[in-house]
C-alpha positions in Angstrom: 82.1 22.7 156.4 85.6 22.0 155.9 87.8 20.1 158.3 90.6 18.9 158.9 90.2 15.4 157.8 88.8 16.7 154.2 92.4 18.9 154.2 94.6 16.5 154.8 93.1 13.8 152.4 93.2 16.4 149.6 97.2 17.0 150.5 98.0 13.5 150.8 95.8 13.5 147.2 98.5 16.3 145.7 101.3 14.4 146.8 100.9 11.5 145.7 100.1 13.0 141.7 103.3 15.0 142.9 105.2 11.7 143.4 103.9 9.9 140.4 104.8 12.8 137.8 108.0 12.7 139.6 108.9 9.1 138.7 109.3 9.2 135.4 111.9 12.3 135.5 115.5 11.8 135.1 117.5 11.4 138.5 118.9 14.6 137.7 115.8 16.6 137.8 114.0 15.2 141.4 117.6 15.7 142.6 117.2 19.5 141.9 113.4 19.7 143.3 115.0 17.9 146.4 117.5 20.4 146.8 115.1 23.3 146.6 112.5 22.2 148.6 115.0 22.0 151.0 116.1 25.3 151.0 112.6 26.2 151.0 112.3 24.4 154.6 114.9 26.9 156.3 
């Protein structure tokens, strides 16, 4: 069974290796993937 609990650890899991390969990009670039995710929202 899958449940919530189990999903939400494995997204928390994705964002943080989503944050770590982010750190070590120039400013310019997580500016960018700010920007789109943000359209993305609307």
């Amino acid at each position: 069974m899958y449940t919530i609990e189990m999903a939400y650890a494995r997204m928390r899991e994705l964002q943080d290796m989503a944050n770590r390969s982010r750190a070590h990009q120039p400013a310019t670039a997580v500016r960018k993937a700010k920007k789109q995710r943000a359209a993305k929202k609307r």
